[in-house]
SEBA-686994 format. One record per residue (C-alpha): residue in one letter; y, z, x; residue number from 1. Coordinates in Angstrom, 2 decimals. Layout:
// SEBA-686994
+-----+---------+---------+---------+-----+
| res |       v |       w |       u |   n |
+-----+---------+---------+---------+-----+
|   A |       Y |       Z |       X | NUM |
...
+-----+---------+---------+---------+-----+
//
This chain:
// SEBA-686994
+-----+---------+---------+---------+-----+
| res |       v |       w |       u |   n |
+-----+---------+---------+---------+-----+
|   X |   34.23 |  125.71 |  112.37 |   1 |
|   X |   33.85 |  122.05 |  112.82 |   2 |
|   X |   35.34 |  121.39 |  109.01 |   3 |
|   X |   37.96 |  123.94 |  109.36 |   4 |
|   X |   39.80 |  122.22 |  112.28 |   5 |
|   X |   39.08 |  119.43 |  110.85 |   6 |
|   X |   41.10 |  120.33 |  107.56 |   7 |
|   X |   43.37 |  122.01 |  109.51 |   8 |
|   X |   44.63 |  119.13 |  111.52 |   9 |
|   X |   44.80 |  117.09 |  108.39 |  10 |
|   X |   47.16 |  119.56 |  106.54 |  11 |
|   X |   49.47 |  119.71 |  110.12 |  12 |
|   X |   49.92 |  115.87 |  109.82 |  13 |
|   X |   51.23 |  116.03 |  106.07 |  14 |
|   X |   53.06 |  118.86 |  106.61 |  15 |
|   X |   54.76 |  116.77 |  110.15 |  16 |
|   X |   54.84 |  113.39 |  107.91 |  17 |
|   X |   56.43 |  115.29 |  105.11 |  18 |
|   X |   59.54 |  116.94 |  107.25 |  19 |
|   X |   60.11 |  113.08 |  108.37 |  20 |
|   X |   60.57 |  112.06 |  104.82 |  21 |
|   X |   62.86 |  115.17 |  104.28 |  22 |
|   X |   64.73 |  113.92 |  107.75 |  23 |
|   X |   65.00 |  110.35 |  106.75 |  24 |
|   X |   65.66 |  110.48 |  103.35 |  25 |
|   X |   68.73 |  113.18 |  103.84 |  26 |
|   X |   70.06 |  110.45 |  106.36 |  27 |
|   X |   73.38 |  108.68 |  105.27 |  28 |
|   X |   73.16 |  105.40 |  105.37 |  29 |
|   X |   76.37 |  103.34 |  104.47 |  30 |
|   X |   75.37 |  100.94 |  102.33 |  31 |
|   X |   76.87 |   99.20 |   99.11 |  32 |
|   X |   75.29 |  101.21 |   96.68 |  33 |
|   X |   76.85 |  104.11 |   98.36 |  34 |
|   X |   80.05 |  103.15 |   96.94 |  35 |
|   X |   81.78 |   99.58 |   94.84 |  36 |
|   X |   82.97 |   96.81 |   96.61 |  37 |
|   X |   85.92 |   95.32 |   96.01 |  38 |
|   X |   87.33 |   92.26 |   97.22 |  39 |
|   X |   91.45 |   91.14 |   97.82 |  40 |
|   X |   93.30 |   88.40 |   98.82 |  41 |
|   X |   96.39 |   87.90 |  100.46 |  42 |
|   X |   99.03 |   85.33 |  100.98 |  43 |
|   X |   96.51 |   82.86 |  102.97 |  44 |
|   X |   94.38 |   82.83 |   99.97 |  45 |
|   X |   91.67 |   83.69 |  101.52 |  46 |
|   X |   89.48 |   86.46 |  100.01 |  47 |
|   X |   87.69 |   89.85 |  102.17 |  48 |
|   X |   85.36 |   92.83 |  100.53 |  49 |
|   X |   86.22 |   95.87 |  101.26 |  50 |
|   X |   83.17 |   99.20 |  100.62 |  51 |
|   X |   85.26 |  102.53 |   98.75 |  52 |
|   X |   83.24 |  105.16 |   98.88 |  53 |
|   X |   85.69 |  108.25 |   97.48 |  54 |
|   X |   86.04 |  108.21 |   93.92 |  55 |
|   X |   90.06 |  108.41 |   93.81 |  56 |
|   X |   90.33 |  105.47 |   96.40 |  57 |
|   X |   87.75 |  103.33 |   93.87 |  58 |
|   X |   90.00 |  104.92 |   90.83 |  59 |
|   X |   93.09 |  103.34 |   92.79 |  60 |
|   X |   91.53 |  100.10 |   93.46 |  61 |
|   X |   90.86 |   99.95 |   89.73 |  62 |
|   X |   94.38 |  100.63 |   89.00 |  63 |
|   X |   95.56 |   97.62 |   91.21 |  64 |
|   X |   93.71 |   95.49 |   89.39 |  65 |
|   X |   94.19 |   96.69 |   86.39 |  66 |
|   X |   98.53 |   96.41 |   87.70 |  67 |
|   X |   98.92 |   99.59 |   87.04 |  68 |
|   X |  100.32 |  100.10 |   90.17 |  69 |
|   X |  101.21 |   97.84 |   93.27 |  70 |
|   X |   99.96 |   98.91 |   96.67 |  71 |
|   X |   98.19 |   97.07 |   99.42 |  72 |
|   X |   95.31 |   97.52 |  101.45 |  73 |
|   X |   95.49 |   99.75 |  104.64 |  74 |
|   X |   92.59 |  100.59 |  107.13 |  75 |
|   X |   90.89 |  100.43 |  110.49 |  76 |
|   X |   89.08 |   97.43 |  111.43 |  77 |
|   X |   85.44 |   97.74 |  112.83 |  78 |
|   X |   85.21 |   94.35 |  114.74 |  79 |
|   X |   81.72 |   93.24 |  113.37 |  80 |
|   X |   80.18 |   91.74 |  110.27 |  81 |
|   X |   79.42 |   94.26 |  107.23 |  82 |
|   X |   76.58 |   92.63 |  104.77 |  83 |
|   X |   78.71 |   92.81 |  101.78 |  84 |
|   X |   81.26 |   91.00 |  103.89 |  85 |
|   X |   79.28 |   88.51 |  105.01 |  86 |
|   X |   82.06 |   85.62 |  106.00 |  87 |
|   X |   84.57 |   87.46 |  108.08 |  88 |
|   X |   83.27 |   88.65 |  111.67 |  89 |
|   X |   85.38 |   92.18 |  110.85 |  90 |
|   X |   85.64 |   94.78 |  108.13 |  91 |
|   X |   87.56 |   97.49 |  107.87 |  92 |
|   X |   85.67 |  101.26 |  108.16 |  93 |
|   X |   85.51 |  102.33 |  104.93 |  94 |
|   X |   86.67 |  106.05 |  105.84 |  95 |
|   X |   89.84 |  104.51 |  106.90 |  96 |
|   X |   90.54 |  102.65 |  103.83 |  97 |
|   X |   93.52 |  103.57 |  102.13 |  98 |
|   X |   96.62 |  102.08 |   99.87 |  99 |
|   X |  100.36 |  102.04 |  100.62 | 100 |
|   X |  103.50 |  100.84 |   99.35 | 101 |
|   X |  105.01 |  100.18 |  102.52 | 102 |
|   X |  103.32 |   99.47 |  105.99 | 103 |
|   X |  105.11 |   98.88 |  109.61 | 104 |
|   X |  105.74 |   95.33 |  110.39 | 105 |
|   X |  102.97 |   95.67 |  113.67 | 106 |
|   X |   99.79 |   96.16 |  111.56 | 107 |
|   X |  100.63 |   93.52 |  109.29 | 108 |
|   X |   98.51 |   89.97 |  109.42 | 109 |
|   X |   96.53 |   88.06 |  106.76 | 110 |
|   X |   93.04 |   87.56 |  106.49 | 111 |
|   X |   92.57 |   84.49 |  108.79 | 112 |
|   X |   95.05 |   85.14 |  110.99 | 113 |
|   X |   92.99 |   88.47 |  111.94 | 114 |
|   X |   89.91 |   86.70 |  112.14 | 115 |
|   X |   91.39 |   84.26 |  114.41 | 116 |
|   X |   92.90 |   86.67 |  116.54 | 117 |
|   X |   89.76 |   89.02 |  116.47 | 118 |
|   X |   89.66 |   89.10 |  120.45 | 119 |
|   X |   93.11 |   90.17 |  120.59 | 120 |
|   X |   92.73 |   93.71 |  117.79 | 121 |
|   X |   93.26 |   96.77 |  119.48 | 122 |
|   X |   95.57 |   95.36 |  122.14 | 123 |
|   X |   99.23 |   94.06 |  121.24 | 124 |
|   X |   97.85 |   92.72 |  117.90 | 125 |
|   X |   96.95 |   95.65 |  115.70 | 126 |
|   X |   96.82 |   98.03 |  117.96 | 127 |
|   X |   94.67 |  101.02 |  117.38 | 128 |
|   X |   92.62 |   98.54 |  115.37 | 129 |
|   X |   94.97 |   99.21 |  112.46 | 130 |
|   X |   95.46 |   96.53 |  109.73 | 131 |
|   X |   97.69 |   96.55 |  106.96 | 132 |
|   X |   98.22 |   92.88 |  105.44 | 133 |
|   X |  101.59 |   93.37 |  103.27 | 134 |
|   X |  100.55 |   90.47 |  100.50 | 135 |
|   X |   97.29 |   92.20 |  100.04 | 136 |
|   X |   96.28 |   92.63 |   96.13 | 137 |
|   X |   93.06 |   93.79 |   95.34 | 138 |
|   X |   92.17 |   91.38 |   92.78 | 139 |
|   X |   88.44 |   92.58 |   91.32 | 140 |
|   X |   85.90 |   94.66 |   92.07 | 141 |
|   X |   82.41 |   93.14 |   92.79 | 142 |
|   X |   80.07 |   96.31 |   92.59 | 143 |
+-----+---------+---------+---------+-----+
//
């Protein structure tokens, strides 16, 4: 009797430890190898990296930089550091990215500008946390 609860509790703890795994592993974490990088500049010269994750968004990055077609960089910004951004105190959510041809004049700012500002997105500068800098060129794609 001894033995059998014995083996019995073991095969309850790998069976628990197991549906962890299952738990964790199924997880999505955003990370860079969830998607490519890419990283643009804009009229400051200054360079950002941005995380795709949808194939025809990557595809379109591509495209820029191959000048196959001229659009900038759209998106929300998430006012915090991402790791494969690691100079800029912002990035911009990668569900949000996008690429237009034309943007309204209030969501447009280059790189520094925003990061000097940073206090002031989501009020009168950028509201809604929405960027768009106009001279924005995707200009190579890092992973």
């Amino acid at each position: 009797m001894k033995f059998n609860l014995y083996v019995s509790s073991k095969i309850i703890k790998i069976i628990l430890i197991s549906i962890i795994f299952i738990f964790v592993g199924c997880a999505k974490n955003v990370s860079p190898t969830d998607g490519a990088i890419f990283e643009f500049t804009d009229s400051s010269k200054n360079y950002i990296r941005i995380l795709l994750e949808d194939p025809g968004k990557i595809e379109t990055a591509r495209r820029i930089i191959r000048g196959e077609v001229k659009k900038h960089v759209t998106g929300i910004i998430i006012k915090k550091t991402a790791s494969y951004n690691p100079k800029w105190g912002y990035h911009l959510d990668p569900n949000t990215i996008s690429f237009a041809g034309f943007s309204m004049e209030i969501c447009d700012a280059t790189i520094q500008f925003t990061e000097d500002h940073l206090d002031e997105v989501g009020g009168s500068f950028l509201p809604s946390n929405q960027w768009c800098p106009w001279t924005s060129k995707v200009i190579r794609e890092i992973k």
